[in-house]
C-alpha positions as CSV (number, residue, x, y, z in Angstrom):
1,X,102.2,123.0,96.5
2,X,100.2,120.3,94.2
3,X,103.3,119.9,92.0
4,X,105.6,119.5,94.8
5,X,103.5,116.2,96.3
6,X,103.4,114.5,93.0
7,X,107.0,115.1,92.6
8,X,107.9,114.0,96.0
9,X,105.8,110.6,95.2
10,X,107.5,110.6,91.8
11,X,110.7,110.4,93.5
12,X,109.8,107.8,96.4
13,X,108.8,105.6,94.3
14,X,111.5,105.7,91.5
15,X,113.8,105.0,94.7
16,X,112.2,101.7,95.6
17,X,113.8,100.0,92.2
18,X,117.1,98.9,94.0
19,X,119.2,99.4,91.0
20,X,117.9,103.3,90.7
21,X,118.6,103.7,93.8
22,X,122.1,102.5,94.9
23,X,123.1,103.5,90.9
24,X,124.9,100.2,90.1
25,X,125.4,101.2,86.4
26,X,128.7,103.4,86.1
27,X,127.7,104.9,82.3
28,X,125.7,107.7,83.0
29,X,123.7,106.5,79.4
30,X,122.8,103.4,81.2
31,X,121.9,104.6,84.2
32,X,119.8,107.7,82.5
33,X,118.1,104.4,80.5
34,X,117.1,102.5,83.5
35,X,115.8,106.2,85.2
36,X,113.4,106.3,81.9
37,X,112.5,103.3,81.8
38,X,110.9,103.1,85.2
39,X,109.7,106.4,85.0
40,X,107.8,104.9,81.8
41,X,106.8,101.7,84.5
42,X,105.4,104.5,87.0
43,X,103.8,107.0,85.2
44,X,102.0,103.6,83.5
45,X,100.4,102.7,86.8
């Protein structure tokens, strides 16, 4: 049940970059680039 909290975090907060979130980038490449690239900002913090 651990897991499940830090994944539900993992996810709230990778939805509060706008551009994640609404998917403005039509390649799936860029828009799997932008997903690590936060995901490198958040697990950072």
């Amino acid at each position: 049940m651990k897991n499940r909290n830090i994944i539900e975090r993992f996810f709230a907060r990778l939805k509060l970059f706008r551009g994640i979130a609404t998917r403005y980038d039509k390649r799936k490449s860029v828009f799997c680039a932008a997903v690590l690239l936060v995901s490198a900002v958040i697990g950072a913090n």
